[in-house]
C-alpha positions in Angstrom: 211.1 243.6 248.7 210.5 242.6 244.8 206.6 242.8 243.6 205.3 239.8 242.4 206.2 241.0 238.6 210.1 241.2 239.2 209.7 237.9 241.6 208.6 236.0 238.6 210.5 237.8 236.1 213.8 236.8 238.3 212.9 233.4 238.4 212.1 233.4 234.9 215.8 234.2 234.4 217.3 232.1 237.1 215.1 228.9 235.4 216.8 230.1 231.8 220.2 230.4 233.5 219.5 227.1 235.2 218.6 225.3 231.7 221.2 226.7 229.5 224.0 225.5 232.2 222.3 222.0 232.6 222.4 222.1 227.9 225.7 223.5 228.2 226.7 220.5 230.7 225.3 218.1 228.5 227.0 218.6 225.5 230.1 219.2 227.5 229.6 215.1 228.6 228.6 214.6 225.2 231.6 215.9 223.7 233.9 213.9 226.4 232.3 211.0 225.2 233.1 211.5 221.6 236.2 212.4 222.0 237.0 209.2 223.9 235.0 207.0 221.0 237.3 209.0 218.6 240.4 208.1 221.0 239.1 204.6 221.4 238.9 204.5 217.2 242.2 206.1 216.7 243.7 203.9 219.7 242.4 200.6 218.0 243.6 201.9 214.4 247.1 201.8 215.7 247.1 198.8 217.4 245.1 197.2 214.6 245.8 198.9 211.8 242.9 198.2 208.6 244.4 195.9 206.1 243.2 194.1 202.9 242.6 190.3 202.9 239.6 187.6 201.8 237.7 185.9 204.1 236.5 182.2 202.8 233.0 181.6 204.1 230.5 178.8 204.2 226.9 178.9 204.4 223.2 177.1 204.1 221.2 179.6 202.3 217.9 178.7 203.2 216.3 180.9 205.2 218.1 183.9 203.8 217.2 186.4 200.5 221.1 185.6 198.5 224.3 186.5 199.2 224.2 190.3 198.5 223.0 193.1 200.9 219.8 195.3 200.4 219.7 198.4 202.0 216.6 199.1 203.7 215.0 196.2 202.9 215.8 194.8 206.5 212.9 192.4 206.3 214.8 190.6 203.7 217.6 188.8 205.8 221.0 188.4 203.5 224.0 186.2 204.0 226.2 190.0 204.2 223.6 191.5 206.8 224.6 188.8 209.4 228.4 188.8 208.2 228.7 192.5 208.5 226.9 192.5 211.9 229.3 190.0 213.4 232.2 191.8 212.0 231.2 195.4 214.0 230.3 192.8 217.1 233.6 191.5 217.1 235.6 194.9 216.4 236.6 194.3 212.8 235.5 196.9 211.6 233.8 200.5 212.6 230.6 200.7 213.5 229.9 203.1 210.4 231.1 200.7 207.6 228.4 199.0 207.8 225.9 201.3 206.2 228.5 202.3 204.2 230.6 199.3 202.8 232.6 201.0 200.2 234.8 202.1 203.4 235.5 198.7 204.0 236.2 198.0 200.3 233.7 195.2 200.3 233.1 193.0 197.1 231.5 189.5 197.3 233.1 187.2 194.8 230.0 185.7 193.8 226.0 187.0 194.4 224.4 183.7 195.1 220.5 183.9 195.0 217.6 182.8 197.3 218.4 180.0 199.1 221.5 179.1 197.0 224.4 177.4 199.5 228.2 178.4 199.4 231.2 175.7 200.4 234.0 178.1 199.2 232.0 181.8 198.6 235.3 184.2 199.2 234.8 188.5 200.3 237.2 190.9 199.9 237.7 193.7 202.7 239.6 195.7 205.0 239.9 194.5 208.4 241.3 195.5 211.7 243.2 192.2 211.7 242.2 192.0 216.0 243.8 188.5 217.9 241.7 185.4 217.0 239.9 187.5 214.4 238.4 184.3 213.2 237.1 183.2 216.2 235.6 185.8 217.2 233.8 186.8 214.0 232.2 183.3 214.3 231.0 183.9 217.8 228.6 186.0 217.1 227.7 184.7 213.7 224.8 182.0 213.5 225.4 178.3 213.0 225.1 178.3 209.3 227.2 180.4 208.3 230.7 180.2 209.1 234.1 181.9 208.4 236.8 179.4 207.7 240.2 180.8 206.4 242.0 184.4 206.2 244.4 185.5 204.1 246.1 188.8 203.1 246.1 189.7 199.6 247.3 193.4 197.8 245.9 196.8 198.3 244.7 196.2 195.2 242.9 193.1 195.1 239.4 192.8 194.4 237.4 189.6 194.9 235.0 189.6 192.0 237.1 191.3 189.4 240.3 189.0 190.4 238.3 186.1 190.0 238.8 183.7 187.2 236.2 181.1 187.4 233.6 179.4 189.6 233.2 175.9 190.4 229.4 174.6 191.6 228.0 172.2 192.3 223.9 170.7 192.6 222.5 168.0 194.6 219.7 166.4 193.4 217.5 163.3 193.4 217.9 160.7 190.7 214.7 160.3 189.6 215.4 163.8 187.7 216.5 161.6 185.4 213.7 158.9 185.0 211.1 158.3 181.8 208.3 160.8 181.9 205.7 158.4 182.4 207.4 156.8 185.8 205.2 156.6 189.1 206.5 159.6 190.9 204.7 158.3 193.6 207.2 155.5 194.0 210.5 157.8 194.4 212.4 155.9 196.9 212.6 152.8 194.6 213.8 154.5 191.6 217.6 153.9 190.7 219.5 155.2 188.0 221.0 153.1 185.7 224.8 152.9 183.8 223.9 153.8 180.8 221.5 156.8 181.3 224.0 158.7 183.4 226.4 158.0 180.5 224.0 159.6 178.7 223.2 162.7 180.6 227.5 163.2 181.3 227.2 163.3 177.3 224.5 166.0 177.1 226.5 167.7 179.7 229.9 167.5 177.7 228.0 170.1 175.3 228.0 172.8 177.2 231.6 172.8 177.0 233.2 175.4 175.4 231.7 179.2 174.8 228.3 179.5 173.8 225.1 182.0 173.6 223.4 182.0 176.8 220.8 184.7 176.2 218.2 181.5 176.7 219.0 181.0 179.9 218.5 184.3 181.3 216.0 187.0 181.6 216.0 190.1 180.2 219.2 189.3 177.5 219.0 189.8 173.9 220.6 187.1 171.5 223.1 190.2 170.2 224.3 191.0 173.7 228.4 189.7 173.7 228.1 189.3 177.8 225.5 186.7 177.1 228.2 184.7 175.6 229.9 182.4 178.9 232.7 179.8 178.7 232.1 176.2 180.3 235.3 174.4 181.3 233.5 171.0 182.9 230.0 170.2 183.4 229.6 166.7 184.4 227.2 164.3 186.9 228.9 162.3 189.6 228.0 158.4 190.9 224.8 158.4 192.4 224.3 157.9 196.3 222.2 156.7 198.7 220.6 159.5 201.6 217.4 158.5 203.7 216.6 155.5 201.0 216.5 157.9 198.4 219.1 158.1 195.4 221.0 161.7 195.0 223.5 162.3 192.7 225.8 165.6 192.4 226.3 167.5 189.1 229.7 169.7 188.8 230.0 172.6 186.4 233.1 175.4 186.5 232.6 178.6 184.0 234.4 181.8 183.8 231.0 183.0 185.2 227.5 182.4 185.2 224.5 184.7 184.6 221.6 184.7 187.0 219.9 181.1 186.7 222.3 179.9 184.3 223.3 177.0 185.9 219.8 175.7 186.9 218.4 176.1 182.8 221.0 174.4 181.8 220.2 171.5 184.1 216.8 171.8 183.4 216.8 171.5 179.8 219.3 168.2 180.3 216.6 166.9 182.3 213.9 167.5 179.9 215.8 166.1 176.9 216.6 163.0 178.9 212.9 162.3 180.4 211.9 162.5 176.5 210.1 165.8 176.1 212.4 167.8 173.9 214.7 166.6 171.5 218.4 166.5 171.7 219.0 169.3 168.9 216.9 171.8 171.6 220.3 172.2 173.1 222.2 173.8 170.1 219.2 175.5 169.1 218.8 176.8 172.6 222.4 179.0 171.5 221.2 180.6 168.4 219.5 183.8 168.1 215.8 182.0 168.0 213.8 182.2 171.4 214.0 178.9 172.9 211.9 177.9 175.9 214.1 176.5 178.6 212.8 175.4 182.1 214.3 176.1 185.4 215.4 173.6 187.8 214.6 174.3 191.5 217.1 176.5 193.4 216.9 174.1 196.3 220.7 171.8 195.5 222.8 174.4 194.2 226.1 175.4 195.9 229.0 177.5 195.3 231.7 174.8 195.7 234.6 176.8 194.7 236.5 180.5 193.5 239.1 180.0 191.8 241.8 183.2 191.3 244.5 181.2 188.9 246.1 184.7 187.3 246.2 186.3 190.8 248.0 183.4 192.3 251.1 183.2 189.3 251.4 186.8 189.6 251.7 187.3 193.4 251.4 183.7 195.1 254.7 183.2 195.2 256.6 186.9 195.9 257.5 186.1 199.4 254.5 188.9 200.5 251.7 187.2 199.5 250.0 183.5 199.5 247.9 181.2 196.8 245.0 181.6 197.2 244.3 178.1 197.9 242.1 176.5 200.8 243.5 172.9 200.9 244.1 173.3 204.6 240.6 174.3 205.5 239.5 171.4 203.0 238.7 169.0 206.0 236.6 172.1 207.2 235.0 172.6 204.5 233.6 168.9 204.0 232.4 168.9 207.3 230.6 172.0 207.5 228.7 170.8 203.8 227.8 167.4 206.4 226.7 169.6 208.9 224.9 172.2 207.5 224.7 171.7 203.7 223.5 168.5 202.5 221.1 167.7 205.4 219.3 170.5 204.9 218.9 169.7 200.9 217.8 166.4 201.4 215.6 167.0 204.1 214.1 169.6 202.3 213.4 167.4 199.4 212.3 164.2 200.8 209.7 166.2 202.8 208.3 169.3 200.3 209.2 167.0 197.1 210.5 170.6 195.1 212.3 168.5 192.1 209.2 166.3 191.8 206.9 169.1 192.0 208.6 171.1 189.2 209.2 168.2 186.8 205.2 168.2 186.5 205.1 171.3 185.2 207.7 170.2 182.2 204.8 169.0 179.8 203.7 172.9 180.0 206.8 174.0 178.2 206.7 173.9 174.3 210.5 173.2 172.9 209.8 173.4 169.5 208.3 177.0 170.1 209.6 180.0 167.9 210.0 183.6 170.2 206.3 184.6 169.3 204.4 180.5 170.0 207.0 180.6 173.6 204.1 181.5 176.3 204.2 184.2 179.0 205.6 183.0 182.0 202.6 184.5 183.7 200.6 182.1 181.9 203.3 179.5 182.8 202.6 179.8 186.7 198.7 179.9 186.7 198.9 176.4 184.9 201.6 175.2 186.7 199.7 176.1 189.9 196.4 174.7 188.7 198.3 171.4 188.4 199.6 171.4 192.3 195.9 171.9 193.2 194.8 168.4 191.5 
């Protein structure tokens, strides 16, 4: 018979013995398990093998923080967060490229801000091109955004850098355009007339060409060369009727455009044509002197269109690759901007009133200011926001 020492001392051991072959068990079914994910893996790889093509994507950005991931800022939902998601979902790509996304070779052709839509935003990757890949990436993405056309392009090819211009677009009410001293309150009457869009296509025209743009940025000296962009169109189309108010759509294609680019240079078109800066603001605006420009709202702009013109004489017609052109998915394309797109911009207008809200705050801003009379933006907002309260 044991004593009670060696009895607990055995069952000491037996309990250790017991443990280490339950552990040992454990990582044995542990171990099975990864080597089937890494069979699964290896057995997708070769029957989808990871090859490089663009996706073409539409989306309504409201609701969402830009285009561009953030990593660990999760509370700060991006267009890529919910594309990326749907492409593990629907097997596209490994689980672990999407908190790494070099492995996928990811590049976004263009970063579109805060709320900013996209008709034509294109993303360069490596996919396992899976049956109805299309189809089942837009499952499990939500209703405003949408992938709409596929393509393979070269080993090489990178989205952003293959790029040669940019094509958008911004919605916007009419009565941007009226006198200063108008009755804001009476928007849904207000029309705009022949000559006064002939006169805002004509400030437009101006921009044509290259210019200095370190006025309509932040943070960008006068002597920096990448301040320097080149404008191919900029112009205002026929004004429309939406909910018995007037919208019109201005167009402008560039090589590429810094961040709020676009909406100063609308901005400071409205202001000259409501009468509170003069017309020679706008060449002044390009020289090395500080030059206040305001910003048009972000609610109306949309990436219409990417445009890859050198990519598509080089390899569009090799027999290997195709254009990158989307005239098929064009239909697509205008019904998803019906759908999704413009309701949601002229919705969100006729009900918060963003454009009229901001053109209130245009008497705040002094154009004939040199760099050390321009105030502090800081300064800027308080008034601005003293204004909304009365």
């Amino acid at each position: 018979l044991l004593t009670e020492k060696e009895s607990r001392s055995f069952l000491s051991t037996l309990l250790k013995r017991t443990n280490e072959e339950n552990e040992d068990s454990a990582e044995k079914v542990q171990a099975a398990k990864r080597v089937k994910t890494d069979g699964e893996h290896a057995e997708d790889e070769k029957k989808y093998p990871k090859k490089k093509v663009v996706l073409l994507m539409a989306y309504s950005g409201k609701g969402y923080y830009g285009m561009q991931r953030n990593p660990g800022n999760s509370q700060f939902r991006t267009i890529e967060d919910d594309l990326v998601a749907a492409l593990i979902k629907s097997g596209c790509i490994p689980e672990n490229h999407g908190d790494e996304m070099k492995k996928m070779s990811f590049q976004r052709c263009a970063r579109t801000d805060k709320g900013v839509s996209a008709a034509g935003q294109v993303v360069s990757l490596k996919v396992r091109l899976i049956d109805d890949i299309i189809e089942k990436i837009n499952e499990n993405l939500p209703p405003q955004i949408k992938v709409l056309g596929l393509k393979r392009v070269t080993q090489g090819f990178n989205s952003k850098n293959n790029c040669d211009a940019r094509t958008y677009s911004y919605m916007l009410p009419t009565v941007a355009f009226s006198p200063k001293d108008y009755d804001t309150g009476n928007i849904a009457a207000f029309r705009l007339e022949p000559e006064t869009l002939q006169k805002v296509n004509r400030l437009f025209a101006l921009y044509k060409g290259t210019h200095n743009f370190h006025n309509f940025t932040s943070q960008k000296a006068p002597s920096d060369p990448s301040a320097r962009r080149y404008i191919t169109e900029m112009s205002c189309g026929e004004p429309f009727i939406r909910r018995n108010y007037e919208f019109a759509v201005i167009t402008v294609r560039g090589q590429s455009f810094m961040l709020h680019q676009i909406r100063k240079m609308i901005g400071l078109v409205i202001a000259v044509v409501k009468g509170y800066a003069k017309e020679e603001v706008m060449e002044r605006s390009w020289g090395h002197e500080k030059v206040d420009v305001p910003k048009a709202p972000g609610l109306g702009l949309i990436l219409e269109r990417v445009h890859f013109d050198r990519y598509n004489k080089r390899f569009g017609g090799d027999g290997l690759h195709e254009k990158l052109e989307w005239d098929r998915e064009e239909e697509e394309i205008k019904a998803f901007k019906e759908a999704h797109i413009y309701p949601t911009i002229i919705e969100t207008e006729c009900e918060e009133g963003s454009m009229v809200s901001w053109m209130a705050t245009l008497p705040i801003h002094d154009f004939e200011a040199t760099s050390i009379e321009v105030q502090d933006d800081k300064v800027k907002k308080q008034v601005s926001k003293k204004i909304h309260l009365f």
